[in-house]
C-alpha positions in Angstrom: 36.5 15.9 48.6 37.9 17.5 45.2 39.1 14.2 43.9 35.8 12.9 45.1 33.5 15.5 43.6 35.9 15.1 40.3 35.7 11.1 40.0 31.5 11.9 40.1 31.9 14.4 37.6 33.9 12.3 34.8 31.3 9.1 35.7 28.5 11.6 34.9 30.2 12.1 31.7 30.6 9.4 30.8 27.2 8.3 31.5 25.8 10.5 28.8 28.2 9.9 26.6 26.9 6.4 26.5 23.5 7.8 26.7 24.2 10.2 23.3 26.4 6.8 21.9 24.0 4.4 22.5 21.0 4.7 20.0 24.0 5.1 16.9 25.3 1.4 18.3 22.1 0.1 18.4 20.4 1.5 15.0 24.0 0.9 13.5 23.7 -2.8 14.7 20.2 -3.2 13.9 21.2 -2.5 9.8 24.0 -4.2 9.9 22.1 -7.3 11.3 19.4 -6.8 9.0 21.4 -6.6 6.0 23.0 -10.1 6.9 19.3 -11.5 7.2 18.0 -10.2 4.6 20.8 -11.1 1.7 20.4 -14.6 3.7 17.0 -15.2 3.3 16.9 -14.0 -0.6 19.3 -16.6 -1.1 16.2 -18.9 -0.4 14.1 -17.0 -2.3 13.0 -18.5 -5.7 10.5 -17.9 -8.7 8.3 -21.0 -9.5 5.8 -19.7 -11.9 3.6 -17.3 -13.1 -0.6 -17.1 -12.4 -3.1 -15.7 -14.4 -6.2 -14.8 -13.9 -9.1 -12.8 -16.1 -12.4 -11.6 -15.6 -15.0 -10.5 -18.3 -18.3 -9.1 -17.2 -21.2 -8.3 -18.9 -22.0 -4.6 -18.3 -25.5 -4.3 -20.6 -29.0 -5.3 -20.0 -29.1 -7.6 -22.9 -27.4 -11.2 -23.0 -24.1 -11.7 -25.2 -24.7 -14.4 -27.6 -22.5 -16.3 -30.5 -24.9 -14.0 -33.0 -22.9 -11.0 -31.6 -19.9 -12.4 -32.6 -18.1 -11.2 -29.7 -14.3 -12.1 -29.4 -11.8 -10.8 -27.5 -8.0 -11.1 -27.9 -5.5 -10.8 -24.7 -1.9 -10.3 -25.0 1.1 -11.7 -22.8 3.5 -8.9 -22.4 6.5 -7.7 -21.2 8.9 -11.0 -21.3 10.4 -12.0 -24.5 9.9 -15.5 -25.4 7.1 -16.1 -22.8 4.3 -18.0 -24.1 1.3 -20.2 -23.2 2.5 -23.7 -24.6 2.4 -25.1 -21.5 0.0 -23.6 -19.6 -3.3 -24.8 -18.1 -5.9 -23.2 -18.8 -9.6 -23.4 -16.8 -12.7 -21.7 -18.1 -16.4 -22.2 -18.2 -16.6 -24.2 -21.6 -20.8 -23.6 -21.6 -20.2 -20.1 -21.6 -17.0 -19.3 -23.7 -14.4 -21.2 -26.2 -11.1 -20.2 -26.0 -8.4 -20.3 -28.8 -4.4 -20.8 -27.8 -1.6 -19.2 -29.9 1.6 -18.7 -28.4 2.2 -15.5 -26.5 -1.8 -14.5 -26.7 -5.5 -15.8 -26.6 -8.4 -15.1 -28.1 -11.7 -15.5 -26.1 -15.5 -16.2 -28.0 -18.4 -15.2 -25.8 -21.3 -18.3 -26.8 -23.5 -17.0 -23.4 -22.7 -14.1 -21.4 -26.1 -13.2 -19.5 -26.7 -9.5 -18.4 -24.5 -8.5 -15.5 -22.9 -12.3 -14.7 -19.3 -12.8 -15.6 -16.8 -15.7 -16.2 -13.4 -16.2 -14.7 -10.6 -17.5 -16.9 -7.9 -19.2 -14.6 -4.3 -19.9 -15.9 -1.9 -21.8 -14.2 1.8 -22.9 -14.5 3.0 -20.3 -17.2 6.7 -21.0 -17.4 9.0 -18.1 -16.7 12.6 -17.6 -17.8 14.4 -16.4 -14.5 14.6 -18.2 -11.4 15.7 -15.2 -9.1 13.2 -12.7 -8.3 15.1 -9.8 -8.8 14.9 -10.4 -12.3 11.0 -9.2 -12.7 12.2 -5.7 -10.4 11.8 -3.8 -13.5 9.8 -5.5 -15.9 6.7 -5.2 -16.7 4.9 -8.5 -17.3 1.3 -8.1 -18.0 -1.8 -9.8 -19.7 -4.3 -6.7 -21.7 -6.7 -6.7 -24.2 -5.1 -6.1 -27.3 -6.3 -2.7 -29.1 -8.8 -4.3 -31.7 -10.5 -5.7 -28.8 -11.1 -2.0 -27.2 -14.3 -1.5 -28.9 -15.8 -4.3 -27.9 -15.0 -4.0 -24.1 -15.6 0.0 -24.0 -19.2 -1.2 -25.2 -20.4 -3.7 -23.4 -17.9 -6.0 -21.1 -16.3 -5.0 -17.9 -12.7 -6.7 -18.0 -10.5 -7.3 -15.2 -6.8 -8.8 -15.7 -4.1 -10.8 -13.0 -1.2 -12.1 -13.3 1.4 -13.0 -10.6 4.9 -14.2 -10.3 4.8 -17.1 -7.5 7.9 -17.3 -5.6 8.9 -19.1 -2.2 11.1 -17.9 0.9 11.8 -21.5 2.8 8.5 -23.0 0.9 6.7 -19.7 2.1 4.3 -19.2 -1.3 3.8 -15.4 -2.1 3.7 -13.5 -5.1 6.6 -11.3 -5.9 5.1 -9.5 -8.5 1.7 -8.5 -9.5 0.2 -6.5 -12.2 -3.6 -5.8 -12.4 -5.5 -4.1 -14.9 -9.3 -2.7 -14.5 -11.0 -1.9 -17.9 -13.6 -0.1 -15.5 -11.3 1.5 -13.5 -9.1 2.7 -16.6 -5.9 2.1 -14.8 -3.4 -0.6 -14.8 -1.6 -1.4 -11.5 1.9 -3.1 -10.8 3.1 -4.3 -7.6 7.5 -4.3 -8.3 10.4 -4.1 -6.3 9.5 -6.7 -3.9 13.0 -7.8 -3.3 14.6 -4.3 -3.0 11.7 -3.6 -0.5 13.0 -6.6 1.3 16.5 -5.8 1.0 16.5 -1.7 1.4 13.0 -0.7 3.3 13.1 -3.5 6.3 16.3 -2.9 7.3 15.8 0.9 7.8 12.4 -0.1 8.9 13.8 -1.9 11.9 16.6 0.5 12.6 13.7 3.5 12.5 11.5 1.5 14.8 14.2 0.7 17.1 15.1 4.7 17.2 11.6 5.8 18.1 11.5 2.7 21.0 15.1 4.5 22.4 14.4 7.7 22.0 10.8 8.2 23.9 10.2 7.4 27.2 8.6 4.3 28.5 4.9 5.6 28.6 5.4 7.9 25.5 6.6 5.5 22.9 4.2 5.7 19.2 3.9 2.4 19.6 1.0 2.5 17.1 2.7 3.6 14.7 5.4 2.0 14.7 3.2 -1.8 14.7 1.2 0.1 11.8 4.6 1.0 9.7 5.9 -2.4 10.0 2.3 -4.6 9.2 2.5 -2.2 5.8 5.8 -3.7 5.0 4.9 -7.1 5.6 2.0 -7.1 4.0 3.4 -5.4 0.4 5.8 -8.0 0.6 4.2 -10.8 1.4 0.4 -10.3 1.5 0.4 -8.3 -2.3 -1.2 -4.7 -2.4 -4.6 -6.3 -1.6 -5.9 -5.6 -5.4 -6.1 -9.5 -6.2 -9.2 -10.1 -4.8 -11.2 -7.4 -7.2 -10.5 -10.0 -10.1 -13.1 -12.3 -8.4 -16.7 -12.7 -6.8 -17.0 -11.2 -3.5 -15.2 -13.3 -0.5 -14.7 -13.2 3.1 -10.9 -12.4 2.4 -12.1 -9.8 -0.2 -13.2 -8.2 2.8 -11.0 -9.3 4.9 -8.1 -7.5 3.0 -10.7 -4.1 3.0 -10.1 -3.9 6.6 -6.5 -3.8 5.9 -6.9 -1.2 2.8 -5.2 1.5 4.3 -1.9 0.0 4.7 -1.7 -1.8 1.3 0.1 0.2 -1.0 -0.1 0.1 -5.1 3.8 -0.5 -6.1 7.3 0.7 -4.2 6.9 4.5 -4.9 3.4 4.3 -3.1 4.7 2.8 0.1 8.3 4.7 0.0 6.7 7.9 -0.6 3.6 7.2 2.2 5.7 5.4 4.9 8.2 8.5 5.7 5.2 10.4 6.5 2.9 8.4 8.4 5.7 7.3 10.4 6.4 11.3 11.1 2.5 12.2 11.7 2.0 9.5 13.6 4.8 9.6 16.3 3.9 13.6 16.4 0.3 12.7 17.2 1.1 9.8 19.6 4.2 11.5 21.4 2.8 15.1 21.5 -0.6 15.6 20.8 -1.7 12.8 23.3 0.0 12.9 26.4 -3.3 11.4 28.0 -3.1 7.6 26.6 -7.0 6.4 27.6 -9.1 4.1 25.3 -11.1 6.6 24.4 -8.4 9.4 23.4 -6.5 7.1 21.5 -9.3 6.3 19.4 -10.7 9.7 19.2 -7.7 11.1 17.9 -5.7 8.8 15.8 -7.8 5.7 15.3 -10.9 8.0 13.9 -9.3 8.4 10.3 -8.4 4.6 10.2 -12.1 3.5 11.3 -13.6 5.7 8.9 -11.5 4.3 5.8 -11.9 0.6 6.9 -15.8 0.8 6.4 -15.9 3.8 4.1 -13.4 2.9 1.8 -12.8 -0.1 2.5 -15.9 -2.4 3.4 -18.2 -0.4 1.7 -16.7 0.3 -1.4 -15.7 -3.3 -2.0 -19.4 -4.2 -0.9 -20.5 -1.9 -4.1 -18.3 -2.0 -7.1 -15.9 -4.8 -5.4 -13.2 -2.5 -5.6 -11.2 -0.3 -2.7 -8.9 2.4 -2.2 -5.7 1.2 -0.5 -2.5 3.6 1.3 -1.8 5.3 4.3 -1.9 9.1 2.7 -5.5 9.9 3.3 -4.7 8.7 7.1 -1.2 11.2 7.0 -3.7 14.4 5.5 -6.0 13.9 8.5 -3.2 13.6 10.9 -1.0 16.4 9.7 -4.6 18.7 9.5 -5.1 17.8 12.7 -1.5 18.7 14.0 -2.0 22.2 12.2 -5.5 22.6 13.7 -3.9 21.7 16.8 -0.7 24.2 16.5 -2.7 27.4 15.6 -6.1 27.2 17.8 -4.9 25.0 20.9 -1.2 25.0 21.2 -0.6 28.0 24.1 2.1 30.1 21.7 3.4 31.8 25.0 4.2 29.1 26.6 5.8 27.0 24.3 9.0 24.4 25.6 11.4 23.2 23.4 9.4 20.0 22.2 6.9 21.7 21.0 8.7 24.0 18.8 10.8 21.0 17.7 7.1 19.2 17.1 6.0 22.7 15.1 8.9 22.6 12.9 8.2 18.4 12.3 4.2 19.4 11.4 5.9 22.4 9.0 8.1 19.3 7.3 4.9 17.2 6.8 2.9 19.9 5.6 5.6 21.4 3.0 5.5 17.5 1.6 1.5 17.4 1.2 2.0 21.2 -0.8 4.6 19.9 -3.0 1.9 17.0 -3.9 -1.3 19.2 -3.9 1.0 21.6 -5.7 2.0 18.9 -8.4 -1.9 17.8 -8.5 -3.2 21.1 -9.1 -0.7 21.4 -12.4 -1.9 18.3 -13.7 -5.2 18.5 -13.1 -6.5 19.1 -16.5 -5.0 16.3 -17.9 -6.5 13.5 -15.0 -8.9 11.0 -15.7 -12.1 10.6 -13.6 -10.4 8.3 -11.2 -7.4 10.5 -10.3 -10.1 13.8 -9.7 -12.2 11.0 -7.4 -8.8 10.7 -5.3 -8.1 13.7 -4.7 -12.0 14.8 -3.5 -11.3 11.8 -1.0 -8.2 13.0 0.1 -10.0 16.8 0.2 -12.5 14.8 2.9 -9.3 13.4 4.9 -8.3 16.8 5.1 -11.9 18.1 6.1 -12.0 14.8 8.5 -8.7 16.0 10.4 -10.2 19.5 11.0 -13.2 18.3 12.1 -11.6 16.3 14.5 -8.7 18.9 15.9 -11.5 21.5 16.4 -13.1 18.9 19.0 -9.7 19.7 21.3 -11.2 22.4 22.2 -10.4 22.6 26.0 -8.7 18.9 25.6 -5.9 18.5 28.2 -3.4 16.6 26.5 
């Protein structure tokens, strides 16, 4: 009976050893295979050409004629030795003439009426690299030059695009993008495409495969984990989603509105975001809701989503064809509504070992979104109007996530 009770004894060991073992084999196997697909695939990944687009917009009440002598000049940047020579260019002639030099253009307004624009389409600009790792770091870009500043602070609304057209196995996407927004005052630059591809979707898929190990069947964030990985995708391959603000209004305008929350401005914006939705969002799907109805789940966690798909997303592109895009005003709402949740719900004298494991988590997200609001605050004198509008927003978020952990209020999780 010794030997007997012994032999079940070293089998139970050796069961959780390959419980404890497991997860390392599997998220170890899961980069490992990654890393093989990924350098793969990138050797199938190629630069065709570059895309250009611009938008000039009449902002005044009174038309723009040739009497008003209005010219503006753009500049191709960033490249050396890249020019326009053989570019196509498409424009409306009955409204502006265009001349050609070799790196830059110059654009004469002949009839601009009061708020219409014109779209200025260039195709095939030639590029010097083939790989796409080349354009990581660069910064190609198509601006107003600074005589033309004047001009467009007065009376024009002008919007720039230009992309870097790749393929994966005759997949066309853009692996770079830089837009810039006269109206907006900011200039935006989607980079590191391929180190997203090489670096974040393996530990993507190793992270994803973690959380599916670790929880139990009917507690896994599945949510978030879907959520994390569409945002990846889609800053590889879909762009950040800004494109479509350098045109009229379209159905995949708003189509890409509905998605605003997980399309991200460049690789800092989705590296620094993705840690901490993917934190917040397992705490609030493994802890906070133990209940998993309909109703809960969109109560809780879908709320913050719904209300910047139609706040700040549909409706804002529907007014000044422009949106906000990221998952940090999401991540303030849930890590509120963890810390609502922690010091007005959670029964302190009864606390288990998840939760305080689950307090320490919130603590982590929170000490993150003080060092930003900490960094904010010290800047704040020297923002522009658009950084100050962001930061009321993501002062709403936070008010958004109160409102909604107060309503747990005699919740059973």
């Amino acid at each position: 009976m010794k030997v007997a009770k012994g032999g079940i004894t070293i089998l139970a060991n050796k069961k959780q050893y390959l419980v404890k073992i497991t997860p390392i084999v599997i998220i170890g196997t899961s980069i490992f295979l990654s890393l093989i697909i990924t350098s793969t695939l990138i050797g199938h990944w190629n630069v065709v050409n570059a895309y250009a687009k611009v938008m000039i917009a009449n902002r005044d009440r009174t038309p723009i004629t040739l009497d008003d002598r209005m010219e503006i000049t753009f500049d191709l940047k960033g490249i050396e030795g890249l020019n326009f020579n053989k570019a196509e260019f498409d424009y409306p002639k009955e409204n502006i003439s265009i001349t050609r030099y070799n790196s830059r253009f110059t654009v004469y307004i002949k009839n601009l009426s009061p708020k219409n624009r014109v779209f200025i389409k260039i195709k095939n600009i030639a590029l010097p690299y083939s790989e796409p790792h080349e354009y990581e770091d660069k910064l190609l870009r198509i601006e107003p030059s600074v005589s033309s500043f004047e001009n467009i602070t007065a009376k024009l609304i002008i919007r720039t695009l230009i992309e870097v057209k790749s393929t994966l196995y005759d997949i066309p996407f853009p692996c770079y993008t830089y837009i810039y927004l006269s109206d907006a005052k900011v200039d935006l630059k989607r980079n590191y495409v391929v180190s997203t591809f090489k670096n974040i979707v393996p530990l993507q898929i190793a992270l994803s495969t973690t959380l599916i190990i670790l929880f139990r069947k009917r507690n896994k964030p599945w949510a978030t984990i879907i959520l994390s990985n569409i945002a990846v995708f889609l800053y590889i391959f879909g762009g950040k989603g800004w494109e479509v603000q350098v045109g009229e209004k379209t159905w995949r305008g708003y189509l890409l509105a509905l998605c605003s929350p997980l399309l991200h401005l460049d690789y800092f914006h989705l590296t620094s975001n993705l840690p901490f939705f993917i934190l917040t969002g397992t705490l609030m799907e493994t802890w906070l809701i133990k209940k998993r109805t309909p109703r809960r789940y969109l109560k809780l966690y879908f709320s913050p989503f719904l209300f910047t798909l139609f706040f700040y997303g549909i409706r804002e592109y529907f007014v000044i064809e422009q949106f906000l895009v990221g998952l940090s005003g999401i991540i303030i709402a849930f890590d509120t509504v963890l810390i609502v949740y922690i010091f007005k719900h959670l029964p302190i004298e009864k606390l288990s070992k998840i939760d305080i494991i689950a307090i320490f988590l919130t603590g982590l997200g929170f000490y993150g979104l003080f060092c930003w609001s900490y960094q904010i605050i010290q800047a704040l004198p020297y923002m522009n109007e658009l950084k100050k509008r962001e930061i009321e927003i993501h002062l709403i978020y936070g008010l958004l996530g109160y409102v909604i952990g107060s309503k747990m209020i005699g919740m059973n999780r």
